[in-house]
mmCIF file of the N, C-alpha and C atoms, coordinates in Angstrom:
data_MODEL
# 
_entry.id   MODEL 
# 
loop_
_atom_site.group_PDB 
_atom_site.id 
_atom_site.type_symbol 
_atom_site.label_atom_id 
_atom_site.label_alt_id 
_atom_site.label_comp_id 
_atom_site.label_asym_id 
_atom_site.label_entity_id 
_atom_site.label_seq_id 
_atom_site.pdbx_PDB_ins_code 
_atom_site.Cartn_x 
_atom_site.Cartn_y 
_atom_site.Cartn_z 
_atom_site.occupancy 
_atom_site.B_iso_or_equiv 
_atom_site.pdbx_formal_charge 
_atom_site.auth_seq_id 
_atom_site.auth_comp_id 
_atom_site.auth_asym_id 
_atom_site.auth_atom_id 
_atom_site.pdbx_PDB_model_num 
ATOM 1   N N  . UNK A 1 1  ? -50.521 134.887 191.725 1.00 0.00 ? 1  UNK A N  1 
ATOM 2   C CA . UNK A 1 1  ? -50.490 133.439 191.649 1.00 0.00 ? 1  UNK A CA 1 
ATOM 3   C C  . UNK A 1 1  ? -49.469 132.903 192.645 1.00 0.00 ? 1  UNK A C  1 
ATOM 4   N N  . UNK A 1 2  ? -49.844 131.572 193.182 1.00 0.00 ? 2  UNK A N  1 
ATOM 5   C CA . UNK A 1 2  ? -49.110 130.983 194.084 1.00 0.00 ? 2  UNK A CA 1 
ATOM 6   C C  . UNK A 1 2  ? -47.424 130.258 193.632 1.00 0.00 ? 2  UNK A C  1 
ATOM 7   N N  . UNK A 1 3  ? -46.278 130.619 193.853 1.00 0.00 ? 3  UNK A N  1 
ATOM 8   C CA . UNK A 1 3  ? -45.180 130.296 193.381 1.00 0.00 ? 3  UNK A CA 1 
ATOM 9   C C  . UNK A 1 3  ? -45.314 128.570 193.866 1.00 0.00 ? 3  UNK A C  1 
ATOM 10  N N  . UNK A 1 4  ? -44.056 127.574 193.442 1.00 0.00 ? 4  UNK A N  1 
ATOM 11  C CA . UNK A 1 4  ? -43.655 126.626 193.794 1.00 0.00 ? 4  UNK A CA 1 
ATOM 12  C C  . UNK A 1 4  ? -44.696 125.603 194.328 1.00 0.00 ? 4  UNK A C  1 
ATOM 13  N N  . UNK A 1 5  ? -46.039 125.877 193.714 1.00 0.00 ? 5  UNK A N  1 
ATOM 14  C CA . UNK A 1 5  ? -47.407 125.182 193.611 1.00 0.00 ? 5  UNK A CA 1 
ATOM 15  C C  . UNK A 1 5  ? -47.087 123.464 193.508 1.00 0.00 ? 5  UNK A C  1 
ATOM 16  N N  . UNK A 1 6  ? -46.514 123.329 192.151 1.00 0.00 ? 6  UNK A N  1 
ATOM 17  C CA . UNK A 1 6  ? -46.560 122.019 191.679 1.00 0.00 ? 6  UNK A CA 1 
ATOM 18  C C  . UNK A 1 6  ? -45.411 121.377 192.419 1.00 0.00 ? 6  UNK A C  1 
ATOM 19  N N  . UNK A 1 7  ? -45.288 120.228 192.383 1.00 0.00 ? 7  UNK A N  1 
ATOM 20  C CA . UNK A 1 7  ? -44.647 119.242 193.094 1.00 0.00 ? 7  UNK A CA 1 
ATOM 21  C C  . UNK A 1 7  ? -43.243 118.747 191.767 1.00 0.00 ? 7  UNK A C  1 
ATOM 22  N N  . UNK A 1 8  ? -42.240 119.018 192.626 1.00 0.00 ? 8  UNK A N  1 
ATOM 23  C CA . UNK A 1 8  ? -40.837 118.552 191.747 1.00 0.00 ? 8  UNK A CA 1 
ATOM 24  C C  . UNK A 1 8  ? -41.048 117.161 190.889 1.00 0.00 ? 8  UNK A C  1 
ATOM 25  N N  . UNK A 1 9  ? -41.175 117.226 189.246 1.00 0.00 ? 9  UNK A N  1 
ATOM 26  C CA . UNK A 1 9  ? -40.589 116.080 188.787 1.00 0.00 ? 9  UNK A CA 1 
ATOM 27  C C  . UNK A 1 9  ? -39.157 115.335 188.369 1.00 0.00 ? 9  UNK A C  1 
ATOM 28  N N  . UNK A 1 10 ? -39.497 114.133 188.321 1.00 0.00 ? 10 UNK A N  1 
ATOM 29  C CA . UNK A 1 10 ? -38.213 113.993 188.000 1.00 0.00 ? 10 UNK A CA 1 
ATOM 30  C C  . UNK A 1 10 ? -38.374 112.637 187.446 1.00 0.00 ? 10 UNK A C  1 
ATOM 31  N N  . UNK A 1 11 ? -36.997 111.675 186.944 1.00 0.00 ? 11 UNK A N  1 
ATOM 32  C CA . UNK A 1 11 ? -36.790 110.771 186.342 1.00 0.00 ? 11 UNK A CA 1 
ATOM 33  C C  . UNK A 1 11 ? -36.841 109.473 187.441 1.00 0.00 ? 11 UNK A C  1 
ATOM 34  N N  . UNK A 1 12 ? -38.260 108.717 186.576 1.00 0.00 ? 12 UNK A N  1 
ATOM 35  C CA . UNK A 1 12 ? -38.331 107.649 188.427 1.00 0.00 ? 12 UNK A CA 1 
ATOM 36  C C  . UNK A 1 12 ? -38.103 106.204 187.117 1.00 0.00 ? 12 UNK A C  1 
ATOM 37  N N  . UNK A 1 13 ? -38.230 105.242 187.844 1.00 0.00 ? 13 UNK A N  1 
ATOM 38  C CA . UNK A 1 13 ? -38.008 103.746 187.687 1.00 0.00 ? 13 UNK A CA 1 
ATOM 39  C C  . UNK A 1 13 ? -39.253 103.028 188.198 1.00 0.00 ? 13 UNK A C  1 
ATOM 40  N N  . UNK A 1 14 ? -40.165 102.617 187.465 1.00 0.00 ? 14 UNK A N  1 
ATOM 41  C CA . UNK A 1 14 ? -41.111 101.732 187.696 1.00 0.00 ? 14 UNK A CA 1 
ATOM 42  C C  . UNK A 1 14 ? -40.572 100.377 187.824 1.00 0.00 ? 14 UNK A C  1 
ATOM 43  N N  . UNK A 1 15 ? -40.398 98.952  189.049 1.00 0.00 ? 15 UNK A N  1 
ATOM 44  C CA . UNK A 1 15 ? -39.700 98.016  188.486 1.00 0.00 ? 15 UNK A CA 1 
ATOM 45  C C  . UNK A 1 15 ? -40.831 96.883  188.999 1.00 0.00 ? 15 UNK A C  1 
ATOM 46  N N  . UNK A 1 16 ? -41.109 95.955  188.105 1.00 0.00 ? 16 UNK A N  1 
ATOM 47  C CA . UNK A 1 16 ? -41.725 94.718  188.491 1.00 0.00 ? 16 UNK A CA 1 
ATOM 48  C C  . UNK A 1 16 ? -41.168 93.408  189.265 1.00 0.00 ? 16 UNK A C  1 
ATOM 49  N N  . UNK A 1 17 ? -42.289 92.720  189.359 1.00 0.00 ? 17 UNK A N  1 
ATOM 50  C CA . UNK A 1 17 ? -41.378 91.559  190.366 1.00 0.00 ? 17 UNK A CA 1 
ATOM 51  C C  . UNK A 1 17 ? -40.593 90.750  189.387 1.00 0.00 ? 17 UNK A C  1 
ATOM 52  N N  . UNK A 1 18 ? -41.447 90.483  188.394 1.00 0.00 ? 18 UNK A N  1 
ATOM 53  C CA . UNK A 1 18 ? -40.511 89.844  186.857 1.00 0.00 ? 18 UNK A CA 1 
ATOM 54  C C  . UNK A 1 18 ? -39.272 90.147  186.352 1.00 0.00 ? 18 UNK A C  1 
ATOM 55  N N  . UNK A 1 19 ? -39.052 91.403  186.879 1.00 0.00 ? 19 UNK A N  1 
ATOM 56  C CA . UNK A 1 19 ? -37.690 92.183  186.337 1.00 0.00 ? 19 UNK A CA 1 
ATOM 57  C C  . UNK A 1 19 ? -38.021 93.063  185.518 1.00 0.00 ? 19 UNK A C  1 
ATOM 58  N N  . UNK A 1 20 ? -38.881 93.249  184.895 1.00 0.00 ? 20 UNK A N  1 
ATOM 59  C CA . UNK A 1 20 ? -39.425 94.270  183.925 1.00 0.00 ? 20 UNK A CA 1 
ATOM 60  C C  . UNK A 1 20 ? -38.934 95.645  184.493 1.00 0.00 ? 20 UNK A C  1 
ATOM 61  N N  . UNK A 1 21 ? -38.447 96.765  183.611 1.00 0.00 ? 21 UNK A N  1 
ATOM 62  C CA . UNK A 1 21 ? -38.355 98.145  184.411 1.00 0.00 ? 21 UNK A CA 1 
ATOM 63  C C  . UNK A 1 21 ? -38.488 99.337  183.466 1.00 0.00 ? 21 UNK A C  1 
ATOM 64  N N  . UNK A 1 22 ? -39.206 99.918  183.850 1.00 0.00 ? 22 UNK A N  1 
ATOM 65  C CA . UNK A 1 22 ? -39.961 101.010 183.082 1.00 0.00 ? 22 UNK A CA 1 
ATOM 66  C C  . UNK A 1 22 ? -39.770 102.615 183.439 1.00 0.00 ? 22 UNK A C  1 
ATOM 67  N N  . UNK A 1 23 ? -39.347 103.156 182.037 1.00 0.00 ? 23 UNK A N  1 
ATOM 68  C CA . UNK A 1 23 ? -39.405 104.514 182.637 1.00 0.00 ? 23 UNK A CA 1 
ATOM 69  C C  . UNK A 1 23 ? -39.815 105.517 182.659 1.00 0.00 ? 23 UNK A C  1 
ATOM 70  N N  . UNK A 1 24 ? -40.529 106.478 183.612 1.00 0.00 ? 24 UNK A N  1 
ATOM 71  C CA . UNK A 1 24 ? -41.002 107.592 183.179 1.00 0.00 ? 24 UNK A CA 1 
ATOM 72  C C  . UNK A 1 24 ? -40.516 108.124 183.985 1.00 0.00 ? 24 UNK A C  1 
ATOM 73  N N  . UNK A 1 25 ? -42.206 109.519 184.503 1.00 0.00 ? 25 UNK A N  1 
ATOM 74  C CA . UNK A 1 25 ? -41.450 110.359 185.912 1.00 0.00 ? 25 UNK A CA 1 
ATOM 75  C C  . UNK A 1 25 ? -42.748 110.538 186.165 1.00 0.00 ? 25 UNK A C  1 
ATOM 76  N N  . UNK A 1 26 ? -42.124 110.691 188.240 1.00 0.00 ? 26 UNK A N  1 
ATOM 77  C CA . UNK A 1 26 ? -42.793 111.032 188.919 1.00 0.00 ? 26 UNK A CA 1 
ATOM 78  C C  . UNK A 1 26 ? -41.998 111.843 189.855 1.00 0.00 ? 26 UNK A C  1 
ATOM 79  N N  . UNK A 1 27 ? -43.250 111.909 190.923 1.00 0.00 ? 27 UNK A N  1 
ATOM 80  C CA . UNK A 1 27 ? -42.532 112.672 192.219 1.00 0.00 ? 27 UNK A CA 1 
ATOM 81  C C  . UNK A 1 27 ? -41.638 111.658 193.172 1.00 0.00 ? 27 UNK A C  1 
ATOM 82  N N  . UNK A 1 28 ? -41.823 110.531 192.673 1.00 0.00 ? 28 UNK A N  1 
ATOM 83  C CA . UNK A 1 28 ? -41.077 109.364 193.478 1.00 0.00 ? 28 UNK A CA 1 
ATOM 84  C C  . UNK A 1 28 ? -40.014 109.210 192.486 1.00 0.00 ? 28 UNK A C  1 
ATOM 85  N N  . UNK A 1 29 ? -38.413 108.537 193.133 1.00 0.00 ? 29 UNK A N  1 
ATOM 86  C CA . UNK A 1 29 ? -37.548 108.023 192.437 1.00 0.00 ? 29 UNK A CA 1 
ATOM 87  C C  . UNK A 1 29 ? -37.885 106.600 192.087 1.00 0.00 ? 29 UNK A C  1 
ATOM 88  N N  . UNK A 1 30 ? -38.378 105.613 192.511 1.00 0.00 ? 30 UNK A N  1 
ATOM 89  C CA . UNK A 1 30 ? -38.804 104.674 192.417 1.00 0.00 ? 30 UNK A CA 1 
ATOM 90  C C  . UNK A 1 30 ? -40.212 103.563 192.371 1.00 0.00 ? 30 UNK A C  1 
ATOM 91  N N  . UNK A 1 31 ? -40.310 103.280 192.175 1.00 0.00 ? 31 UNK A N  1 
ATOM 92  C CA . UNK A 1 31 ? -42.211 102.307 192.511 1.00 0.00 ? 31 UNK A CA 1 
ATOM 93  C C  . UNK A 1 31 ? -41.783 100.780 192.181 1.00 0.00 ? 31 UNK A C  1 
ATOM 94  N N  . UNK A 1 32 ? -41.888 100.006 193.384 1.00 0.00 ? 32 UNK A N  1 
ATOM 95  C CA . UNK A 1 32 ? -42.031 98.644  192.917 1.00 0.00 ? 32 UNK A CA 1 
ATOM 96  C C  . UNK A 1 32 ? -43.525 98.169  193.046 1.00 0.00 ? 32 UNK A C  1 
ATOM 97  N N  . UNK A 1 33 ? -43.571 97.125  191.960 1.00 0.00 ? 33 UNK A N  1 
ATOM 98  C CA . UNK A 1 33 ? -45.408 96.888  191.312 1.00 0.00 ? 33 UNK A CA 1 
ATOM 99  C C  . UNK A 1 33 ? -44.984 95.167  191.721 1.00 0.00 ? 33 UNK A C  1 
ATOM 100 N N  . UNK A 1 34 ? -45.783 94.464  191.325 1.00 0.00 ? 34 UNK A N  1 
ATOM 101 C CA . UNK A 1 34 ? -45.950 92.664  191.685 1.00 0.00 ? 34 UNK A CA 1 
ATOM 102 C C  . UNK A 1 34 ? -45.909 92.774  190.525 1.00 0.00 ? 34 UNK A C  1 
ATOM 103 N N  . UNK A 1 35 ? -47.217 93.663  189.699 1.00 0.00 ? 35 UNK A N  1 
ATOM 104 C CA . UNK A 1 35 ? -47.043 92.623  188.513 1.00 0.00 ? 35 UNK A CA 1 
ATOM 105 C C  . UNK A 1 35 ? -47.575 93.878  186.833 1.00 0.00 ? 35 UNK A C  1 
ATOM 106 N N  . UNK A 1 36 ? -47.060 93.599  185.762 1.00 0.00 ? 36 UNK A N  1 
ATOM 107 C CA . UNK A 1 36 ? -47.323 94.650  184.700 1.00 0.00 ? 36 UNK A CA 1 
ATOM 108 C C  . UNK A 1 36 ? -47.466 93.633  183.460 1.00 0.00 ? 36 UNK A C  1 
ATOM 109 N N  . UNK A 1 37 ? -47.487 94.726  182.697 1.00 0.00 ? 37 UNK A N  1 
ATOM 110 C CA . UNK A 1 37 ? -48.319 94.278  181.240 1.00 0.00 ? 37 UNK A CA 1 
ATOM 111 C C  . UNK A 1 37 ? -47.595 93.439  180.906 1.00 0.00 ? 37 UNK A C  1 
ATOM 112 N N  . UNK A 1 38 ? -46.271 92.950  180.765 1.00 0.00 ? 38 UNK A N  1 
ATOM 113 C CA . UNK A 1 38 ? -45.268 91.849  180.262 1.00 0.00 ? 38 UNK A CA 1 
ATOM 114 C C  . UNK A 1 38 ? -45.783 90.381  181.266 1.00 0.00 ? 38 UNK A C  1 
ATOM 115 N N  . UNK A 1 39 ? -46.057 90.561  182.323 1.00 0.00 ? 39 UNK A N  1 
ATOM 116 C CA . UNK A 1 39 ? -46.505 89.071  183.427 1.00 0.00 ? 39 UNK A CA 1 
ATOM 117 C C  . UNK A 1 39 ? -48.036 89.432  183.611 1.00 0.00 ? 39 UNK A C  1 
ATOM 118 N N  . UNK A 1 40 ? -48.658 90.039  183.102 1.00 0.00 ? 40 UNK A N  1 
ATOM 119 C CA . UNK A 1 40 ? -50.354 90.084  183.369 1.00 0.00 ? 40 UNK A CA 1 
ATOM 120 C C  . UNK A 1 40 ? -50.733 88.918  182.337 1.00 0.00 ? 40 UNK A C  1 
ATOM 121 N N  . UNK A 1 41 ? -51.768 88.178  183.189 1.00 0.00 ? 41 UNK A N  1 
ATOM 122 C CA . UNK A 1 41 ? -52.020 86.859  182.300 1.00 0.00 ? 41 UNK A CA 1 
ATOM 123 C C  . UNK A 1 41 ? -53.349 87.656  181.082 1.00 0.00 ? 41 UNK A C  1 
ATOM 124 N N  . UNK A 1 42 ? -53.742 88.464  181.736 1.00 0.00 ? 42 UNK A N  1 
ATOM 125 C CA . UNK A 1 42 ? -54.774 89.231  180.639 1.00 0.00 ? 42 UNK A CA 1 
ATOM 126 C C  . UNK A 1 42 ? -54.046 89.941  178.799 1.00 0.00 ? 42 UNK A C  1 
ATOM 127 N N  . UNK A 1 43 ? -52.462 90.380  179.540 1.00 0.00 ? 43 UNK A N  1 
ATOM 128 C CA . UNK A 1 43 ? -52.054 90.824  178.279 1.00 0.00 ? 43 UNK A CA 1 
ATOM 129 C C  . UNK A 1 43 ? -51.385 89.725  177.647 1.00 0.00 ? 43 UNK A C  1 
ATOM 130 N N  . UNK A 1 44 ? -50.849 88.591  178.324 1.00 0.00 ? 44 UNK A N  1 
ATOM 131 C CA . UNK A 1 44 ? -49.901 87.352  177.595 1.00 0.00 ? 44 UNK A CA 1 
ATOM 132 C C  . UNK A 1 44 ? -50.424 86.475  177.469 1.00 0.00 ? 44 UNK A C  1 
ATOM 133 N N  . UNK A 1 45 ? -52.025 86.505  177.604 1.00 0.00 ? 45 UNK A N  1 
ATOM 134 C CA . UNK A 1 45 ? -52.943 85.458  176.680 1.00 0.00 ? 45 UNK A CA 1 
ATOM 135 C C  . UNK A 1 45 ? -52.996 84.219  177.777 1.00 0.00 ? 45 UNK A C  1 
ATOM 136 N N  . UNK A 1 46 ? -51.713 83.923  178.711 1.00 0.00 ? 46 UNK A N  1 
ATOM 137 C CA . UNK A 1 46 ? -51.870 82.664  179.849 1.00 0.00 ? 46 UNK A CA 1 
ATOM 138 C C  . UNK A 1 46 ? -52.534 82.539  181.238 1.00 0.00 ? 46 UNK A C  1 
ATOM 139 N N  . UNK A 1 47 ? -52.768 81.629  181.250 1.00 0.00 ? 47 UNK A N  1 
ATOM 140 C CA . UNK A 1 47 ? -53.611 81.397  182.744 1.00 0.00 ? 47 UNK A CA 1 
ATOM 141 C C  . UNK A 1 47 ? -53.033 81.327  183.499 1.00 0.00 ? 47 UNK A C  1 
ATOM 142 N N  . UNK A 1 48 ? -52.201 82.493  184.429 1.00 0.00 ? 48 UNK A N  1 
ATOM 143 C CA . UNK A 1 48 ? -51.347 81.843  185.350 1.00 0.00 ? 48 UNK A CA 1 
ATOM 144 C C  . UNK A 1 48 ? -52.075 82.231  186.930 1.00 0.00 ? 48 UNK A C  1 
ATOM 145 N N  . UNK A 1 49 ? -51.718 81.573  187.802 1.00 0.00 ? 49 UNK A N  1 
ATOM 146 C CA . UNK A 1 49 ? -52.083 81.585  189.057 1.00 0.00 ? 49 UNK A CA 1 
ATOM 147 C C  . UNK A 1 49 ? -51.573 82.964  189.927 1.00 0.00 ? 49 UNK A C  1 
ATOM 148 N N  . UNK A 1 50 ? -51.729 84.104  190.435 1.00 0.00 ? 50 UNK A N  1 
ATOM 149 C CA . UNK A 1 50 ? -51.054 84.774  191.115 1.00 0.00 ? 50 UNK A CA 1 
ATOM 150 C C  . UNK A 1 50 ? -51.203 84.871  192.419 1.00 0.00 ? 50 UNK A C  1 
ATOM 151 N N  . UNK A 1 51 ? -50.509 84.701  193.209 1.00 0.00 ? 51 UNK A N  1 
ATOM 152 C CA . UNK A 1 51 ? -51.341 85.181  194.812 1.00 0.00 ? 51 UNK A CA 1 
ATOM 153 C C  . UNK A 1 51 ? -50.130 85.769  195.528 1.00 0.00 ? 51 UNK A C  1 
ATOM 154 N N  . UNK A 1 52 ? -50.358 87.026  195.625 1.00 0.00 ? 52 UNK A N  1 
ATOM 155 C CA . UNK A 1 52 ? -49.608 87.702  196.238 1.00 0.00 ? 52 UNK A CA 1 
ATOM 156 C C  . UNK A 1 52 ? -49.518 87.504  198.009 1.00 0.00 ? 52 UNK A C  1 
ATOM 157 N N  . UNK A 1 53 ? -48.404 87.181  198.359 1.00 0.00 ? 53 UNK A N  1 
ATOM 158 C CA . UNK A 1 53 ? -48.866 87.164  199.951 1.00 0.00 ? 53 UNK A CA 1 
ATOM 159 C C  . UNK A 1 53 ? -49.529 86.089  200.472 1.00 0.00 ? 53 UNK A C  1 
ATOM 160 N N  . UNK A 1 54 ? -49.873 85.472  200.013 1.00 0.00 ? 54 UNK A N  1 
ATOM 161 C CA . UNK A 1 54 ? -50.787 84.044  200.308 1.00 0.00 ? 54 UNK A CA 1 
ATOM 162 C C  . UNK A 1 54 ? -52.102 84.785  200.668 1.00 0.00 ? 54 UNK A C  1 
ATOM 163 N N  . UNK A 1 55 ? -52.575 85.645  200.209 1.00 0.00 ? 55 UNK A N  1 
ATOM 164 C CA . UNK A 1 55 ? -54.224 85.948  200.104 1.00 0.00 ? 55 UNK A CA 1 
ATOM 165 C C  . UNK A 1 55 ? -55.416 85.024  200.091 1.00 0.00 ? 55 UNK A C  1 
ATOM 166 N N  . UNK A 1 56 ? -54.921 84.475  199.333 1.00 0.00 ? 56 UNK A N  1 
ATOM 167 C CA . UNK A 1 56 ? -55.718 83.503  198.837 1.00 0.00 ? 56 UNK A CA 1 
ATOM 168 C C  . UNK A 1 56 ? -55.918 82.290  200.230 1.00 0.00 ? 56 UNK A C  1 
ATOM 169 N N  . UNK A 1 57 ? -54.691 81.971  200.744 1.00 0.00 ? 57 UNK A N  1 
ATOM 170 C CA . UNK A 1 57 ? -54.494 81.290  201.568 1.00 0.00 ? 57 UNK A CA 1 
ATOM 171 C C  . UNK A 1 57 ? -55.360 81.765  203.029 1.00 0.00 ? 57 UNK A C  1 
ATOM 172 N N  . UNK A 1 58 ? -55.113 82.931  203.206 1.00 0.00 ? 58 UNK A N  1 
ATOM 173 C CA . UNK A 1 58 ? -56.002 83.520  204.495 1.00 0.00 ? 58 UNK A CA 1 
ATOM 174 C C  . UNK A 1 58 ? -57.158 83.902  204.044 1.00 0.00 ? 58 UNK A C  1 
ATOM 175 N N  . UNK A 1 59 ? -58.072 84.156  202.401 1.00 0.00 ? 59 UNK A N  1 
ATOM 176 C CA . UNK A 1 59 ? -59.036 84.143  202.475 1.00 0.00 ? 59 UNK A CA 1 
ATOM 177 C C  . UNK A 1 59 ? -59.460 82.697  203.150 1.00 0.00 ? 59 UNK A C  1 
ATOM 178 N N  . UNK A 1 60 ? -59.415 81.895  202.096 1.00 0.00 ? 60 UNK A N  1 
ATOM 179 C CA . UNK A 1 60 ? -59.707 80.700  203.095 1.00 0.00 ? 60 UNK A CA 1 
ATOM 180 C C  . UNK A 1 60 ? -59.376 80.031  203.801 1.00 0.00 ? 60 UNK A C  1 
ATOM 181 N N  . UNK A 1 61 ? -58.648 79.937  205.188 1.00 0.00 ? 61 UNK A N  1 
ATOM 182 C CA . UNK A 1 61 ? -58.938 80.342  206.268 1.00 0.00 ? 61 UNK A CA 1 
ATOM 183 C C  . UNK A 1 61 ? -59.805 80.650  206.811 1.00 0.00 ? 61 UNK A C  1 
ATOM 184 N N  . UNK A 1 62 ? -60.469 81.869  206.302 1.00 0.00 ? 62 UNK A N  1 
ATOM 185 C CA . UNK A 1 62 ? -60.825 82.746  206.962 1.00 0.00 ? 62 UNK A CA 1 
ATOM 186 C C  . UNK A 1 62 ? -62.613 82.449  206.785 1.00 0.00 ? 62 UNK A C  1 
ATOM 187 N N  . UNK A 1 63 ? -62.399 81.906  205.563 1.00 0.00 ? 63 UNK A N  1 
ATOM 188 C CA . UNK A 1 63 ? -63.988 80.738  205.067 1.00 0.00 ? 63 UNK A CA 1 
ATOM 189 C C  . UNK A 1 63 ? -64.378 80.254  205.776 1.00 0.00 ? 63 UNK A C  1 
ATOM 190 N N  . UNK A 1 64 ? -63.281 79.235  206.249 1.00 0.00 ? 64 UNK A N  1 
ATOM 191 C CA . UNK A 1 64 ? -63.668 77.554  206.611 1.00 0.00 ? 64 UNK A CA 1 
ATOM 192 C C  . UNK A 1 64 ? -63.913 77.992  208.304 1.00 0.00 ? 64 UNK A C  1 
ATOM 193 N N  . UNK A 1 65 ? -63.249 79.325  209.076 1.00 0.00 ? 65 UNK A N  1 
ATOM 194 C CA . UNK A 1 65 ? -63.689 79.527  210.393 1.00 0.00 ? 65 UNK A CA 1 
ATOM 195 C C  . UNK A 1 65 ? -64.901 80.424  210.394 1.00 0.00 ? 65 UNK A C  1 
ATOM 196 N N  . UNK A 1 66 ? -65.633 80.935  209.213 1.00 0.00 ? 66 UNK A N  1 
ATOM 197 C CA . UNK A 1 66 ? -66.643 81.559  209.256 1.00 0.00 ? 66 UNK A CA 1 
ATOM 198 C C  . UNK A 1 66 ? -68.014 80.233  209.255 1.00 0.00 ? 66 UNK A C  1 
ATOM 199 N N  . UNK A 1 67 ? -67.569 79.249  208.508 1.00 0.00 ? 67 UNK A N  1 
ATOM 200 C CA . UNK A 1 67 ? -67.566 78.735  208.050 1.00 0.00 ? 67 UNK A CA 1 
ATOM 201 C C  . UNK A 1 67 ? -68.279 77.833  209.164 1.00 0.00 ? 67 UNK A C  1 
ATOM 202 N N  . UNK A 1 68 ? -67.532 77.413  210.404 1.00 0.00 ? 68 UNK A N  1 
ATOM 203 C CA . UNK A 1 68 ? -67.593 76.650  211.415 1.00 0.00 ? 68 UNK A CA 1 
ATOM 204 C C  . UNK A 1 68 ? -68.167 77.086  212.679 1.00 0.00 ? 68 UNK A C  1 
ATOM 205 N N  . UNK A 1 69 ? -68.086 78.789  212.246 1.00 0.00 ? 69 UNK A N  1 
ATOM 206 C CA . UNK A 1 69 ? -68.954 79.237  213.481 1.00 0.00 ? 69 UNK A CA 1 
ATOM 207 C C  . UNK A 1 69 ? -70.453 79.308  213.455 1.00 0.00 ? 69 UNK A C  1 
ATOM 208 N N  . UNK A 1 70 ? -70.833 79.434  211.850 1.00 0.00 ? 70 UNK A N  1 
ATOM 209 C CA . UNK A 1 70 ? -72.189 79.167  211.303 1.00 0.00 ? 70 UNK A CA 1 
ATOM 210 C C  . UNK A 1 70 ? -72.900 77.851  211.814 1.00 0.00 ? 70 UNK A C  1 
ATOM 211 N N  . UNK A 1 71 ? -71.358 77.278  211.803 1.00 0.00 ? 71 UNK A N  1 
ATOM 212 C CA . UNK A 1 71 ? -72.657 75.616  211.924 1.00 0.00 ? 71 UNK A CA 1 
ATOM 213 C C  . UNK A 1 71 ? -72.425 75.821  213.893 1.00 0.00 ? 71 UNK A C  1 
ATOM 214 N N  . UNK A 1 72 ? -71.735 76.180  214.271 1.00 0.00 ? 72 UNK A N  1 
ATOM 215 C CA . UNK A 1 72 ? -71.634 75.878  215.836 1.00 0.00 ? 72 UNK A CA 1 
ATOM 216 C C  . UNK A 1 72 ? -73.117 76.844  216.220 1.00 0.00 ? 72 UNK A C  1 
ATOM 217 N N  . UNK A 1 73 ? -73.294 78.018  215.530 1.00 0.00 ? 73 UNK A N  1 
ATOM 218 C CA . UNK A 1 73 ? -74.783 78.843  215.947 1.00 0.00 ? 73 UNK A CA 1 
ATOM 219 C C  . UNK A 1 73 ? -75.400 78.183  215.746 1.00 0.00 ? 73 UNK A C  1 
ATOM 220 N N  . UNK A 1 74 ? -75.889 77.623  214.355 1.00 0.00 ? 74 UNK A N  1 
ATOM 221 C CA . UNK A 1 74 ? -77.144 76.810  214.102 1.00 0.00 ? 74 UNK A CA 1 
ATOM 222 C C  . UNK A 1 74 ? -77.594 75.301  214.696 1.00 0.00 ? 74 UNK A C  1 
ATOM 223 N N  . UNK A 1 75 ? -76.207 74.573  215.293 1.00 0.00 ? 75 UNK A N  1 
ATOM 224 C CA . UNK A 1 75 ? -76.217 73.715  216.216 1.00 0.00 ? 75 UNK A CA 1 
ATOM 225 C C  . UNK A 1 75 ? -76.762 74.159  217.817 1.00 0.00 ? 75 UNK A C  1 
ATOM 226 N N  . UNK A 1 76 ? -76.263 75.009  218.502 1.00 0.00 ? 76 UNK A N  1 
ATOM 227 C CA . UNK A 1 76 ? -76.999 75.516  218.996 1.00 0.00 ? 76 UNK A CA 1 
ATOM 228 C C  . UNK A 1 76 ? -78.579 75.970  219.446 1.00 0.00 ? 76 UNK A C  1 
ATOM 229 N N  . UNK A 1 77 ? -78.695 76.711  217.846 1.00 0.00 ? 77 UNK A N  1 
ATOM 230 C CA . UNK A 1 77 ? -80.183 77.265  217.543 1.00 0.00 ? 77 UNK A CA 1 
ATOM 231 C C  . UNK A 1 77 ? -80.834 76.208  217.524 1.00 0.00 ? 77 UNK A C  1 
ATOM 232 N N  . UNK A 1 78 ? -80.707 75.519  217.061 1.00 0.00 ? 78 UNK A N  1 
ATOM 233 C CA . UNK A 1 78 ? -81.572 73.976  216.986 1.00 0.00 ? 78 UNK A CA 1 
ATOM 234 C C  . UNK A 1 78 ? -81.968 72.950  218.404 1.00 0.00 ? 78 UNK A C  1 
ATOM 235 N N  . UNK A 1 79 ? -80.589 72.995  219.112 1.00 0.00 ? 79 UNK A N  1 
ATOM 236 C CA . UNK A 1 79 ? -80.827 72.741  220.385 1.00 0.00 ? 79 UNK A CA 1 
ATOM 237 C C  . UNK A 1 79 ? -81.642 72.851  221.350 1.00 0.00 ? 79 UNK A C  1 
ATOM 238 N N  . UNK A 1 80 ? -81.273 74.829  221.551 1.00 0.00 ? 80 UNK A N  1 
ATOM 239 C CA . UNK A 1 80 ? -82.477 75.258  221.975 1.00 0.00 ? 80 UNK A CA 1 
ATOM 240 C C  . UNK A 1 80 ? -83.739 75.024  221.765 1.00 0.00 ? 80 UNK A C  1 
ATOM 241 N N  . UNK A 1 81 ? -84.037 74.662  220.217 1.00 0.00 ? 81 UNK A N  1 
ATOM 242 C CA . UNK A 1 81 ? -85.684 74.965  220.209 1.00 0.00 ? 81 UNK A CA 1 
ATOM 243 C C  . UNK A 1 81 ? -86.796 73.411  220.527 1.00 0.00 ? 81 UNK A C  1 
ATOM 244 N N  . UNK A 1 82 ? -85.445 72.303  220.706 1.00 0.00 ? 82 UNK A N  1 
ATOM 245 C CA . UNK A 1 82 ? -85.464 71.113  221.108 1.00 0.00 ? 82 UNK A CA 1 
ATOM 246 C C  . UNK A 1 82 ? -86.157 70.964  222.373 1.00 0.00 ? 82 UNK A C  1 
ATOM 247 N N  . UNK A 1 83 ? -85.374 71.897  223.288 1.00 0.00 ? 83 UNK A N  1 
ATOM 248 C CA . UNK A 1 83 ? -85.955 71.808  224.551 1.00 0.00 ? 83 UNK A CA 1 
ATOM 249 C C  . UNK A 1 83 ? -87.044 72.557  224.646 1.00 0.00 ? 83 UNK A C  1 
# 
């Protein structure tokens, strides 16, 4: 059998953005998370808004220029079939 196979555990720190901090073990000393069962609106019953990063913000963005190139083709397409 192969010696020193498994990977060293040890005593790590899970910590949330809330402050929440949790402990178990891993192969890491540390893990920071955004968000856990104490701030999940699924486990605390509330509706809260999350957007990590402004995601939300560059999805749309990212809409409204998909968005605008659709109509600039089909303006186009239409043009053409004008003439």
């Amino acid at each position: 059998m192969k010696t020193d196979l498994h990977p060293n555990y040890q005593d790590a720190e899970i910590r949330c953005a809330c402050g929440n901090v949790i402990q178990t073990r891993s192969t890491r000393k540390s893990v920071l998370i955004g968000i856990c069962n104490l701030c999940h609106p699924f486990y605390t019953g509330t509706q809260k808004f999350v957007d990590t990063a402004g995601r939300v913000d560059k999805f749309q963005q990212r809409l409204i220029k998909t968005q605008a190139a659709q109509a600039a083709a089909a303006a186009t397409k239409s043009a053409k079939k004008k003439k």
